[in-house]
Biopython code that builds the backbone (N, CA, C, O; Angstrom):
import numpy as np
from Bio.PDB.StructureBuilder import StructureBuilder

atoms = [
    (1, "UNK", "N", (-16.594, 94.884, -204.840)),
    (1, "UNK", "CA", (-17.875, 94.427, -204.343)),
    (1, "UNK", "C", (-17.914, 92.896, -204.321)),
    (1, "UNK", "O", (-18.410, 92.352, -203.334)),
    (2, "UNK", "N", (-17.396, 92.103, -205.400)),
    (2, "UNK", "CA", (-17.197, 90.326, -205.177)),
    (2, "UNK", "C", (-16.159, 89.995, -203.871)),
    (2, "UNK", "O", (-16.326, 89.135, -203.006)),
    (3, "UNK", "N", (-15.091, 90.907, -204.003)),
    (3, "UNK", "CA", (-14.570, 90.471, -203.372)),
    (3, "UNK", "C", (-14.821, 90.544, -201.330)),
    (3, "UNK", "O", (-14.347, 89.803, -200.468)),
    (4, "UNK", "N", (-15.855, 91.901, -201.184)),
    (4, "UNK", "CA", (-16.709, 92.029, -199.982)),
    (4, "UNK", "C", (-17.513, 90.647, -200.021)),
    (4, "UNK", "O", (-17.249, 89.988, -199.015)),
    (5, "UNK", "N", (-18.454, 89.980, -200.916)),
    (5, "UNK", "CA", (-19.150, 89.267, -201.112)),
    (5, "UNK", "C", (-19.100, 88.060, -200.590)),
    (5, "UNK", "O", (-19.862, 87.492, -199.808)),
    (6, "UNK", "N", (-17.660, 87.568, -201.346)),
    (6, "UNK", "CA", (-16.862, 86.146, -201.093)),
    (6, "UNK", "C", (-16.457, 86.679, -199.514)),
    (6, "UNK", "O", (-16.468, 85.583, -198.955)),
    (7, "UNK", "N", (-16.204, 87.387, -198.738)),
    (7, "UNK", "CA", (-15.489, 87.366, -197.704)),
    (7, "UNK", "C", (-16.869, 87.783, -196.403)),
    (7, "UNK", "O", (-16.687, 87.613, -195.198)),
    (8, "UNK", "N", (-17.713, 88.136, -196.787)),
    (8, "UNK", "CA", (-18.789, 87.932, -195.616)),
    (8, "UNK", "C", (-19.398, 86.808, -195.350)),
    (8, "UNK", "O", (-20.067, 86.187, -196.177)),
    (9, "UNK", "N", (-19.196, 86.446, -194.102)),
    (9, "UNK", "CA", (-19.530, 85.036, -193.566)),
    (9, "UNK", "C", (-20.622, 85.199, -192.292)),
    (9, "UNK", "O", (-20.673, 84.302, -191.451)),
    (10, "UNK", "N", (-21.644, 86.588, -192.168)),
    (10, "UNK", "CA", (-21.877, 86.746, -191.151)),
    (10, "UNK", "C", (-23.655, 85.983, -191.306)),
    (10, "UNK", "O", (-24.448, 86.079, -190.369)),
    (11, "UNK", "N", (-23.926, 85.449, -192.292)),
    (11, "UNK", "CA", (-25.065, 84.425, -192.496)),
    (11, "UNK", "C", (-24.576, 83.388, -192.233)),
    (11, "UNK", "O", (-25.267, 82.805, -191.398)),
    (12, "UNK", "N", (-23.521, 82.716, -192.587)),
    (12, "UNK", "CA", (-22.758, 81.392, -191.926)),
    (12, "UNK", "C", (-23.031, 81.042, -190.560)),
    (12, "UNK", "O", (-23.437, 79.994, -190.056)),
    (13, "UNK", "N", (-22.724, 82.130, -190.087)),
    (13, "UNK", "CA", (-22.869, 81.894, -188.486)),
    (13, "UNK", "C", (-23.806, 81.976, -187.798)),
    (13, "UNK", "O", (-23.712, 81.686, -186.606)),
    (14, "UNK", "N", (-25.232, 82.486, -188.470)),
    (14, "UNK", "CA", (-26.268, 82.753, -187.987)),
    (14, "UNK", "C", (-26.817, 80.942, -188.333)),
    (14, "UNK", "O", (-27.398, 80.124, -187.619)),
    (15, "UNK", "N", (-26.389, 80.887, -189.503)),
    (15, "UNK", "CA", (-27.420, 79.593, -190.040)),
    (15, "UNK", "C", (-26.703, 78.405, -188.930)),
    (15, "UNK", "O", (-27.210, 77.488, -188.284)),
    (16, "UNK", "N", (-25.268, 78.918, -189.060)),
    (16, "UNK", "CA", (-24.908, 77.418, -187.492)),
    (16, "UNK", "C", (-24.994, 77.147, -186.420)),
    (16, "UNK", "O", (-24.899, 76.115, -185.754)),
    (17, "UNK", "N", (-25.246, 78.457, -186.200)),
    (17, "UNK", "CA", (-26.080, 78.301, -184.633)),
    (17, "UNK", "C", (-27.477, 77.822, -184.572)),
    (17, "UNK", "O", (-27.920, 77.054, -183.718)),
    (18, "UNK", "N", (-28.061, 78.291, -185.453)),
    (18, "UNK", "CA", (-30.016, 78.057, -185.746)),
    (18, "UNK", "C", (-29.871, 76.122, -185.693)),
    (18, "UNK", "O", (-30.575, 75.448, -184.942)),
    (19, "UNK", "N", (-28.767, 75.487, -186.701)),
    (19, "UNK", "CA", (-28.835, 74.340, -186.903)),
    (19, "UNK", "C", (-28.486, 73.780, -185.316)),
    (19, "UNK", "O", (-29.350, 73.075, -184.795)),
    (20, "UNK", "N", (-27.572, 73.999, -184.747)),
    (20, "UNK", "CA", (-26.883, 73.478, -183.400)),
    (20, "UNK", "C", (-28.386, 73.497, -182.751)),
    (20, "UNK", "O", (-29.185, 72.569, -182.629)),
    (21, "UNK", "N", (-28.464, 74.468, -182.486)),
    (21, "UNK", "CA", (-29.610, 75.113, -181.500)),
    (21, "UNK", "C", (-30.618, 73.831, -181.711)),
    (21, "UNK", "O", (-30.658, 72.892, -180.916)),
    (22, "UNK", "N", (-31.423, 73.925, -182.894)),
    (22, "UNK", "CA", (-32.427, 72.734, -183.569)),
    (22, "UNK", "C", (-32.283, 71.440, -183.480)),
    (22, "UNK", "O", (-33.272, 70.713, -183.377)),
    (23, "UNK", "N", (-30.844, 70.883, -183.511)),
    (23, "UNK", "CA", (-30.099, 69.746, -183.143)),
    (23, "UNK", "C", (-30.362, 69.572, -181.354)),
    (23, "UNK", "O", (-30.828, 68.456, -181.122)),
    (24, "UNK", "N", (-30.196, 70.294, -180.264)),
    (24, "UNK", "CA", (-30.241, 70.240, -179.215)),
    (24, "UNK", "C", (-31.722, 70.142, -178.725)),
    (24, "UNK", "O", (-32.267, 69.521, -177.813)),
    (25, "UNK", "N", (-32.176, 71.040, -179.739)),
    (25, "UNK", "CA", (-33.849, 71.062, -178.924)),
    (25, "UNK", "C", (-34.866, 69.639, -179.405)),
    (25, "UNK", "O", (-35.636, 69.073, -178.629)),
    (26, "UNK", "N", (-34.613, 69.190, -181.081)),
    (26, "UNK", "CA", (-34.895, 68.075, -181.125)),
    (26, "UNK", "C", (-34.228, 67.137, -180.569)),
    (26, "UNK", "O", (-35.180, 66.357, -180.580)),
    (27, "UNK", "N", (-33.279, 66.442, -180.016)),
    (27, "UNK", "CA", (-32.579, 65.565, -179.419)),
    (27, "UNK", "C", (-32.814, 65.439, -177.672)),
    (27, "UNK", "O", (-32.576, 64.414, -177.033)),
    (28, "UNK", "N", (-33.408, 66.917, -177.004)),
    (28, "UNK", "CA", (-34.346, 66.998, -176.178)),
    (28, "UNK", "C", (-35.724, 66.542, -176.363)),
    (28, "UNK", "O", (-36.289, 65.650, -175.730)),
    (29, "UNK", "N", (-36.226, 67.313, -177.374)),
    (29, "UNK", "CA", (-37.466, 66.417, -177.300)),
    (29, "UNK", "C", (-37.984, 65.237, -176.987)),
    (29, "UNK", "O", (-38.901, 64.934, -176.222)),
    (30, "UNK", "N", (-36.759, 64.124, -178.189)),
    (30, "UNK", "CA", (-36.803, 62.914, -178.335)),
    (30, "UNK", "C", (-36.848, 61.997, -176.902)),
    (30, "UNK", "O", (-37.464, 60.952, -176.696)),
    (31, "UNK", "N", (-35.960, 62.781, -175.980)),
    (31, "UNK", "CA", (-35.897, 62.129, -174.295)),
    (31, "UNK", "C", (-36.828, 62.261, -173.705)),
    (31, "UNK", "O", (-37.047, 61.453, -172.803)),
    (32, "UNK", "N", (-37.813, 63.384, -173.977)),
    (32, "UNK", "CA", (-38.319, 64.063, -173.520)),
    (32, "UNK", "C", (-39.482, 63.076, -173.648)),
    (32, "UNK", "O", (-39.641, 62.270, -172.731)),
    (33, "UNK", "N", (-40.300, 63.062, -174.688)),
    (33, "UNK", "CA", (-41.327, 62.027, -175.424)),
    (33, "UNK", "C", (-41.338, 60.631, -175.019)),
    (33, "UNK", "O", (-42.368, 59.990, -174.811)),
    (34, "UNK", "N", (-40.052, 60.148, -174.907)),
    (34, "UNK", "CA", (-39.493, 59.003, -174.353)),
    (34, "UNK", "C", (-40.267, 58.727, -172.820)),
    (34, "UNK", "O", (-41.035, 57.854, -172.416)),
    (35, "UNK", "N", (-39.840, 59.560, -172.397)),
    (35, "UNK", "CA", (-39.946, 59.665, -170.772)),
    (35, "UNK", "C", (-41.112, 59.822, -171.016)),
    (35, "UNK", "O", (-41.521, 58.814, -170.438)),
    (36, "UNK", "N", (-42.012, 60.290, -171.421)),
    (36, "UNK", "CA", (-43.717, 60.440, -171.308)),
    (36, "UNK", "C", (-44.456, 58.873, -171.735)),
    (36, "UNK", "O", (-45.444, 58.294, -171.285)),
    (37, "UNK", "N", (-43.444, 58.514, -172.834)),
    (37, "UNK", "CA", (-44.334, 57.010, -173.270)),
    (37, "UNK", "C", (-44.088, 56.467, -171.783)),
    (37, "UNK", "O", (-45.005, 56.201, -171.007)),
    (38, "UNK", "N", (-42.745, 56.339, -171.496)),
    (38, "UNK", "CA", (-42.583, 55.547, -170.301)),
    (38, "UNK", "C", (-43.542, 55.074, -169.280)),
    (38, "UNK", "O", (-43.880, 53.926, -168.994)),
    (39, "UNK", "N", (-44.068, 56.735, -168.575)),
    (39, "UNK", "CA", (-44.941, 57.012, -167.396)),
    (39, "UNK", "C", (-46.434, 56.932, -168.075)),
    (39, "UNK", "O", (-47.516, 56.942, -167.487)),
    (40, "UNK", "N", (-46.233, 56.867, -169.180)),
    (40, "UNK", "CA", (-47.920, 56.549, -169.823)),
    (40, "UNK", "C", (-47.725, 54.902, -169.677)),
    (40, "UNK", "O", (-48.551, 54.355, -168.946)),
    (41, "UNK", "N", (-47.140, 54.410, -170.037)),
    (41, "UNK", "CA", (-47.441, 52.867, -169.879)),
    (41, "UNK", "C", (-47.069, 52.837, -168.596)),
    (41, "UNK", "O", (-48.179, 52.852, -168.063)),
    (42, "UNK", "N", (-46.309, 52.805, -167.738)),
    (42, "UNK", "CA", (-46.609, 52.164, -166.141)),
    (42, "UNK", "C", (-48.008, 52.827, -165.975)),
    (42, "UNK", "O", (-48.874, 52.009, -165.665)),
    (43, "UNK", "N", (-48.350, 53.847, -166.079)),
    (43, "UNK", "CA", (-49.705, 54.040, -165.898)),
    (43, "UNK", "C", (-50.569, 53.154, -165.712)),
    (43, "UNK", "O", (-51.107, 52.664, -164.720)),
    (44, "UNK", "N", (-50.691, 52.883, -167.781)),
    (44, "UNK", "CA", (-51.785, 51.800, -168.286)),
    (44, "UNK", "C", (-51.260, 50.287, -167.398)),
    (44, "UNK", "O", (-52.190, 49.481, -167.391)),
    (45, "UNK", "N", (-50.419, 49.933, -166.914)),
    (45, "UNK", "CA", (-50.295, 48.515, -166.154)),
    (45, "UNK", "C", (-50.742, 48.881, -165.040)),
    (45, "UNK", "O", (-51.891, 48.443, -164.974)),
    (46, "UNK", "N", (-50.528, 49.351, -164.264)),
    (46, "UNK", "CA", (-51.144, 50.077, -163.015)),
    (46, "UNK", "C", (-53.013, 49.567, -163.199)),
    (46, "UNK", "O", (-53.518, 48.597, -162.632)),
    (47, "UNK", "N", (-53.864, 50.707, -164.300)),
    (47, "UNK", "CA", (-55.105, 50.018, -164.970)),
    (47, "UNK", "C", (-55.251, 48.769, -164.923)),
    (47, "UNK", "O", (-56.163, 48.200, -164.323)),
    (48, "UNK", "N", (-54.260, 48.174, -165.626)),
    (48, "UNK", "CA", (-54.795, 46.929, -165.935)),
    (48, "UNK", "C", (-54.223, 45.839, -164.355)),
    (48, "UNK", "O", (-54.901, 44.967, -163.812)),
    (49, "UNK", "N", (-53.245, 46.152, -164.085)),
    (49, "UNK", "CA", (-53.497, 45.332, -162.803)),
    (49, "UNK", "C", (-54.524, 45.508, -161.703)),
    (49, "UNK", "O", (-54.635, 44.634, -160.844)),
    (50, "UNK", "N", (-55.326, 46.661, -161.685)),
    (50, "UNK", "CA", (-56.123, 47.005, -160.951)),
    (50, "UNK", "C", (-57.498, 45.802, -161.441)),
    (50, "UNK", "O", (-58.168, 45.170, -160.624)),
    (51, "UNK", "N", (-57.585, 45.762, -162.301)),
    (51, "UNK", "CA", (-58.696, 45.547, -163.592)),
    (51, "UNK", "C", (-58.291, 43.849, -162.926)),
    (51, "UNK", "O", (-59.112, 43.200, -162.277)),
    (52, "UNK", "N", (-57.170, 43.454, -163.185)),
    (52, "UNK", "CA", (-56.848, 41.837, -162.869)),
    (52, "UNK", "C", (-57.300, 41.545, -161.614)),
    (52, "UNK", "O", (-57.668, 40.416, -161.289)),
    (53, "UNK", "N", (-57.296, 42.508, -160.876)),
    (53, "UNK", "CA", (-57.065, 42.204, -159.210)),
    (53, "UNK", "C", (-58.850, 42.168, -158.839)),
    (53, "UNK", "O", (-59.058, 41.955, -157.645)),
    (54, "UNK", "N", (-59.949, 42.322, -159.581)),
    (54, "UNK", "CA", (-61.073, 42.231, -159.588)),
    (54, "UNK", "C", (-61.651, 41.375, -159.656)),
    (54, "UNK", "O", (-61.952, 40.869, -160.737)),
    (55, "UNK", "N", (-62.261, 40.591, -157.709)),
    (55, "UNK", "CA", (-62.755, 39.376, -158.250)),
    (55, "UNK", "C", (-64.341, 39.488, -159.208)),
    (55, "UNK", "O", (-65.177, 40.384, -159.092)),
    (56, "UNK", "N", (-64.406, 38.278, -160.146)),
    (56, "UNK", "CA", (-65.564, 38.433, -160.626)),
    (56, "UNK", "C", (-66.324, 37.551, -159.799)),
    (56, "UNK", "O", (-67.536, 37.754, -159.728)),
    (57, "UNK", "N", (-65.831, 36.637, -159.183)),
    (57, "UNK", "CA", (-67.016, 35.167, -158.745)),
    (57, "UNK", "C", (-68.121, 35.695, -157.786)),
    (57, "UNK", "O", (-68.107, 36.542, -156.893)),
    (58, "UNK", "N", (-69.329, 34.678, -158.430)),
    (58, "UNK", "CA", (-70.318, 35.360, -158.049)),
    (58, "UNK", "C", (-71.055, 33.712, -157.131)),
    (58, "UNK", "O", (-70.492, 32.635, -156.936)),
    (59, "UNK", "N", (-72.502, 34.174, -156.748)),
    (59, "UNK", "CA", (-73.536, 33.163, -156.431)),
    (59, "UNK", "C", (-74.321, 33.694, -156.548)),
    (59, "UNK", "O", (-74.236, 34.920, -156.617)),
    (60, "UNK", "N", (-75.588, 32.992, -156.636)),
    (60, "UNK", "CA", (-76.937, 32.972, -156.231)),
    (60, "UNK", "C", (-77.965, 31.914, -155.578)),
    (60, "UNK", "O", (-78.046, 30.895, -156.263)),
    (61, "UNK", "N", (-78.636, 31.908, -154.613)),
    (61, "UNK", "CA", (-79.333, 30.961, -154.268)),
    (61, "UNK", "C", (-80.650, 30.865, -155.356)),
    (61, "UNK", "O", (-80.904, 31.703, -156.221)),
    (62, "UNK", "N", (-81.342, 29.732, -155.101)),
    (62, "UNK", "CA", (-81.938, 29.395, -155.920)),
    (62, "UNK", "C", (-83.829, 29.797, -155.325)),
    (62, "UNK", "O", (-83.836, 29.819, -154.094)),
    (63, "UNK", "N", (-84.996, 30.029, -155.813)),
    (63, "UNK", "CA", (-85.951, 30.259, -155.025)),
    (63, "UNK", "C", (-86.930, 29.038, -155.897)),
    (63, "UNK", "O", (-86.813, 28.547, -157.020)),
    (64, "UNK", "N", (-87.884, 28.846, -154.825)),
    (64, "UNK", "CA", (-89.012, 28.118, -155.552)),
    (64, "UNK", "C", (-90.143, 28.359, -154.578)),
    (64, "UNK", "O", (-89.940, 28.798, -153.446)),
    (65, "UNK", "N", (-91.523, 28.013, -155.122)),
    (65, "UNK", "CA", (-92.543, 28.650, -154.722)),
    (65, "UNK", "C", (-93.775, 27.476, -154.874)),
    (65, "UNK", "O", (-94.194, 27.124, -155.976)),
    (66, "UNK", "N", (-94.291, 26.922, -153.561)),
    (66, "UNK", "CA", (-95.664, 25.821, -153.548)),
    (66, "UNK", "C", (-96.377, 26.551, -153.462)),
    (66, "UNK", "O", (-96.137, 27.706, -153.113)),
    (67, "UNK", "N", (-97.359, 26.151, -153.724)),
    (67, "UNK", "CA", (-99.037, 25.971, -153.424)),
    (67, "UNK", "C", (-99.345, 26.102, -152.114)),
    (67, "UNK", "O", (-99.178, 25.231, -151.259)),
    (68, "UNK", "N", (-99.828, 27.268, -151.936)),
    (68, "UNK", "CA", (-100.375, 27.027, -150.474)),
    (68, "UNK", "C", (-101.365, 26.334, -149.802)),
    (68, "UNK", "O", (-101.564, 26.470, -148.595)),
    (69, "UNK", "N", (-102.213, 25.344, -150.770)),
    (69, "UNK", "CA", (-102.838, 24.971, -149.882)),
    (69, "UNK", "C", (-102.591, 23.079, -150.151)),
    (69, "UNK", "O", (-103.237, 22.181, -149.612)),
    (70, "UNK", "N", (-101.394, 22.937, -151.202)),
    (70, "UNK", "CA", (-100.703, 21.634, -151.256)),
    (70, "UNK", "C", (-99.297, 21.794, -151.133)),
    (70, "UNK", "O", (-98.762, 22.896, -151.254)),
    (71, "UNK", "N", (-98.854, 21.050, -150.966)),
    (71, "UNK", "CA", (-97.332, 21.068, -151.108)),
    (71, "UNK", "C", (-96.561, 20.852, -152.774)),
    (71, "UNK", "O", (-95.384, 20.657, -153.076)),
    (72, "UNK", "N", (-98.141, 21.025, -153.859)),
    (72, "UNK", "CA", (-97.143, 21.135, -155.168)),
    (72, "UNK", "C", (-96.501, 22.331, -155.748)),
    (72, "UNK", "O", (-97.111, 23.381, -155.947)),
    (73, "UNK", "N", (-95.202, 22.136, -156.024)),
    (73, "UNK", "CA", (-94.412, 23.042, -156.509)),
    (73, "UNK", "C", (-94.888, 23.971, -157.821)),
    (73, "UNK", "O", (-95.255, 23.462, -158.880)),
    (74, "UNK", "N", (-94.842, 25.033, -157.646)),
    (74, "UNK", "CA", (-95.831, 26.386, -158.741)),
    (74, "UNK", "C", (-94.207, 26.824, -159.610)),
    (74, "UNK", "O", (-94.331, 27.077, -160.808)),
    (75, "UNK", "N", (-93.220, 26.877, -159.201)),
    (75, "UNK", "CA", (-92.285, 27.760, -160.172)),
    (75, "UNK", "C", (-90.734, 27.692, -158.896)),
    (75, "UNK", "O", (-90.643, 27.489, -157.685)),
    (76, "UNK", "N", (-89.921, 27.932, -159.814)),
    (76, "UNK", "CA", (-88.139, 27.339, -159.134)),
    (76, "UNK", "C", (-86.952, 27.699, -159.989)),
    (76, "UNK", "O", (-86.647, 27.236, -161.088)),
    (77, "UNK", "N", (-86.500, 28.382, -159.452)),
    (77, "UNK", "CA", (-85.403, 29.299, -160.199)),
    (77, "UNK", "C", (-84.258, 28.317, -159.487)),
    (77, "UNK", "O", (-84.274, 28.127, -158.271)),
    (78, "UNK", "N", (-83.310, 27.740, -160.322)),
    (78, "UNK", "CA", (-81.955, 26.733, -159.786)),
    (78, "UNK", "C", (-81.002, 28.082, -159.602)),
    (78, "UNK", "O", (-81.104, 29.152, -160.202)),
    (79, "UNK", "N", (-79.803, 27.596, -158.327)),
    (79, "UNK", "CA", (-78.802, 28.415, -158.322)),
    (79, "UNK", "C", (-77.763, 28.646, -159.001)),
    (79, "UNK", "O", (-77.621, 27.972, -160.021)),
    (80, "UNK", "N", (-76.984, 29.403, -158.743)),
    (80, "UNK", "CA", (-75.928, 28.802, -160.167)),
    (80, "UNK", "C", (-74.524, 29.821, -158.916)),
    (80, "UNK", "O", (-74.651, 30.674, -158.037)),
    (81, "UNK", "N", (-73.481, 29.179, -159.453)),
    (81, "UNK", "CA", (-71.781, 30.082, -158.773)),
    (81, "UNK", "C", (-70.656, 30.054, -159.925)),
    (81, "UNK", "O", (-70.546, 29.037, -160.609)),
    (82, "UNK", "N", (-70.035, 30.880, -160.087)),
    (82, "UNK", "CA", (-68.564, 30.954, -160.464)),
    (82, "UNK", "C", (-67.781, 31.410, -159.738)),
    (82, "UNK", "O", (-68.006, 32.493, -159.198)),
    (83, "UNK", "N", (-66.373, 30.553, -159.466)),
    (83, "UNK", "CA", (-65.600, 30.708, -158.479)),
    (83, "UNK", "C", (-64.295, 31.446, -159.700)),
    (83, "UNK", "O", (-63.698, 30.693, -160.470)),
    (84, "UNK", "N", (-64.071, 32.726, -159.686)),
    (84, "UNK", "CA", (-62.941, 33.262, -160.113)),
    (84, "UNK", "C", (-61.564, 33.047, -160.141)),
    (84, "UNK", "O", (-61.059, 34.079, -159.699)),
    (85, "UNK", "N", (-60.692, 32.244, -160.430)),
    (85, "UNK", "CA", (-59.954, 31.807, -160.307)),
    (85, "UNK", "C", (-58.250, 32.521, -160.662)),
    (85, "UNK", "O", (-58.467, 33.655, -161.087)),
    (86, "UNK", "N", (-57.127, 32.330, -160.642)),
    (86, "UNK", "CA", (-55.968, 33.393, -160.248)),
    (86, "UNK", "C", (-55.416, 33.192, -162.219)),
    (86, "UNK", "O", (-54.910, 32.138, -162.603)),
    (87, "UNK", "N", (-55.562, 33.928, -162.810)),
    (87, "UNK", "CA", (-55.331, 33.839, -163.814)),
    (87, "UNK", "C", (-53.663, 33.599, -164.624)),
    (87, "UNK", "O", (-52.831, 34.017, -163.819)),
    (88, "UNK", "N", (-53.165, 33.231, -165.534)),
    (88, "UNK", "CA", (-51.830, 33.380, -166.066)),
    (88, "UNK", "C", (-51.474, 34.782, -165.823)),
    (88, "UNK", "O", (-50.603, 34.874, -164.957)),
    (89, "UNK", "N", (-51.922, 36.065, -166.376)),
    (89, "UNK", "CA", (-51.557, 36.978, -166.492)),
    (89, "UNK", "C", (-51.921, 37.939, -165.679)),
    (89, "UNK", "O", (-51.355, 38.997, -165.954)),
    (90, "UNK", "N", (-52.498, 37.986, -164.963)),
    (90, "UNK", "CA", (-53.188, 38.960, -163.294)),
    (90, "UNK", "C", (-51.528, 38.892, -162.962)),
    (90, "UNK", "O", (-50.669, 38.012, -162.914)),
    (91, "UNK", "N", (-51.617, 40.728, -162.711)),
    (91, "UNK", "CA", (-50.721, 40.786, -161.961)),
    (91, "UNK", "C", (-49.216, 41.034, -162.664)),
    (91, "UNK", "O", (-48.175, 41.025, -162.008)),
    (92, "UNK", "N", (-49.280, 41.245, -164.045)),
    (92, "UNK", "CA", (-47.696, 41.053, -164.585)),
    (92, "UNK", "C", (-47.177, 39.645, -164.454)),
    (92, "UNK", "O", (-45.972, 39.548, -164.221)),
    (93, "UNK", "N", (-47.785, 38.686, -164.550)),
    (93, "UNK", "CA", (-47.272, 37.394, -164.205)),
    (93, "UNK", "C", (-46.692, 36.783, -165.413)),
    (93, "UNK", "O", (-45.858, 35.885, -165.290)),
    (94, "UNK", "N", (-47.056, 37.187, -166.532)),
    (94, "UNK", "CA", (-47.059, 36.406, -168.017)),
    (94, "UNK", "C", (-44.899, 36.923, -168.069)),
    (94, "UNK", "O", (-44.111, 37.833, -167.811)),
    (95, "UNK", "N", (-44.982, 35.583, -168.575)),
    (95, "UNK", "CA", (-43.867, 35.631, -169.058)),
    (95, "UNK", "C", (-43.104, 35.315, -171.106)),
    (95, "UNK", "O", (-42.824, 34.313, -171.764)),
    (96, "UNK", "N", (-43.069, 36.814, -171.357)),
    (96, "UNK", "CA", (-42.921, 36.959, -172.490)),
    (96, "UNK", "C", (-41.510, 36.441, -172.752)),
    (96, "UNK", "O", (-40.663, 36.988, -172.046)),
    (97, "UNK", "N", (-41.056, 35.516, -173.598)),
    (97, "UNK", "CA", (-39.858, 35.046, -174.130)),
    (97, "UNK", "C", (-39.725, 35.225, -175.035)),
    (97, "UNK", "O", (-40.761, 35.279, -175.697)),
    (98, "UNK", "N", (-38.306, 35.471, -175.835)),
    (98, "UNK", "CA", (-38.326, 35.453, -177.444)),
    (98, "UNK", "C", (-37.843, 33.689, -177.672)),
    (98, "UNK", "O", (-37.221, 32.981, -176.879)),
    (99, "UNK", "N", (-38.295, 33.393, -178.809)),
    (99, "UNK", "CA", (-37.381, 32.272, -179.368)),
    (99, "UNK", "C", (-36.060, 32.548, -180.078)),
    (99, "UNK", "O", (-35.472, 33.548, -180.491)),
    (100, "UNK", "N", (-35.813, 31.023, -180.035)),
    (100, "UNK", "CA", (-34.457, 31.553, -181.308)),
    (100, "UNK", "C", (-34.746, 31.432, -182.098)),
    (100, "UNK", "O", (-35.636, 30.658, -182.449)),
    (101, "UNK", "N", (-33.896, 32.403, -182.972)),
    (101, "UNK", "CA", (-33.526, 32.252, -184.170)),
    (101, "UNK", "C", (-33.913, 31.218, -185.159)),
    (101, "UNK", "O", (-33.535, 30.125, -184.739)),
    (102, "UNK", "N", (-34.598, 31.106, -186.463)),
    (102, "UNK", "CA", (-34.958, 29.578, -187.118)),
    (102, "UNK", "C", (-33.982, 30.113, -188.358)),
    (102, "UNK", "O", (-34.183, 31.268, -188.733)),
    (103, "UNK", "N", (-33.031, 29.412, -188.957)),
    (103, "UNK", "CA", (-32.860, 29.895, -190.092)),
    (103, "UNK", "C", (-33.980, 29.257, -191.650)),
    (103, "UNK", "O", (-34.613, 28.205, -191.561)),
    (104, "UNK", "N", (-34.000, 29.945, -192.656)),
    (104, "UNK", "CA", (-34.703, 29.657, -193.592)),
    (104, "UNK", "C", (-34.586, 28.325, -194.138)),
    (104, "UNK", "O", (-33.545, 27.787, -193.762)),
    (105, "UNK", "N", (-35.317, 27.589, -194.918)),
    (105, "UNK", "CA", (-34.755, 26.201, -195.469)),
    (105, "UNK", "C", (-33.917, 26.476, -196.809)),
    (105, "UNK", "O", (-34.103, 27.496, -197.472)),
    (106, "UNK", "N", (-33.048, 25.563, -197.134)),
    (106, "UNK", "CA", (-32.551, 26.157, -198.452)),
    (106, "UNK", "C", (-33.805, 26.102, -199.818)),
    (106, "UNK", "O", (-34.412, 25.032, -199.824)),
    (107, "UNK", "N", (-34.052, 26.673, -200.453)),
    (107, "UNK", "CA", (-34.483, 27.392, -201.646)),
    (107, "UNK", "C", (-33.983, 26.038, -202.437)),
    (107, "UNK", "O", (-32.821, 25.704, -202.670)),
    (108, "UNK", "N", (-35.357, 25.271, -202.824)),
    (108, "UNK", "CA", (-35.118, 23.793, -204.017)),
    (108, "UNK", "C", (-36.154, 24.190, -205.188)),
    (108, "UNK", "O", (-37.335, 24.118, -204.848)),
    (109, "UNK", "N", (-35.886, 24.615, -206.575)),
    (109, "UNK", "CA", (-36.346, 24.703, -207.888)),
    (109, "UNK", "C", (-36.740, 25.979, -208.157)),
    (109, "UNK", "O", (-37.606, 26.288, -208.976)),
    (110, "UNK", "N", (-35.878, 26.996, -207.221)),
    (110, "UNK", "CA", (-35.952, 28.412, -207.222)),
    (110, "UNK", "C", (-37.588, 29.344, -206.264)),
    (110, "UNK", "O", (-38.013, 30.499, -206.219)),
    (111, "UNK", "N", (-37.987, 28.067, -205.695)),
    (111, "UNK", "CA", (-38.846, 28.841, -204.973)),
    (111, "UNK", "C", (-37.998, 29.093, -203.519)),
    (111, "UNK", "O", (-38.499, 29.768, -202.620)),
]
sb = StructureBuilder()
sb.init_structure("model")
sb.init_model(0)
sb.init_chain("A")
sb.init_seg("    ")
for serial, (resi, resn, name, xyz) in enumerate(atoms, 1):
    if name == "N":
        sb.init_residue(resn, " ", resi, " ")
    sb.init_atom(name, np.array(xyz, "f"), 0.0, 1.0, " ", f" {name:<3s}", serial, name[0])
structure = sb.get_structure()
């Protein structure tokens, strides 16, 4: 009976396939997830360039209001404008750089 024992290997092979199998399907996943962040962020730039591409500039004229039976002025709202202008970053324009490298200073009285 030990010696049947020691010589059945037919759980071995069940458990190495289950592992392979698990190995393939997570290592799919992982591409898988990948590829979704991907198309989720071109998405969100898509948003936000839409969002950039929105002019805000505005006007208004201004009103005021006499006296009808003088020419003195009763009340006068001034105009006002903002002209929207093309921003750094509208559009994917920003340009992200890394720097180099700084190394540390040397270490004087153990700090």
């Amino acid at each position: 009976m030990l010696k049947q024992l020691l010589n059945d290997e037919t759980g071995f092979i069940i458990s190495a396939e289950l592992v392979l199998v698990a190995t393939i399907l997570v290592i799919g996943m992982i591409v898988g997830l990948s590829e979704i962040q991907h198309a989720v962020v071109q998405e969100l730039n898509d948003v936000a360039d839409a969002i950039g591409c929105v002019n805000q500039g505005f006007f208004y004229t201004g009103f005021s209001a006499a006296k009808s039976d003088s020419a003195q002025l009763k009340s006068f709202t001034n105009g006002s404008f903002f002209i929207d202008e093309f921003d750094d970053c509208d559009q994917n324009q920003c340009a992200l750089v890394c720097d180099a490298p700084i190394p540390e200073s040397p270490k004087v009285g153990g700090f």
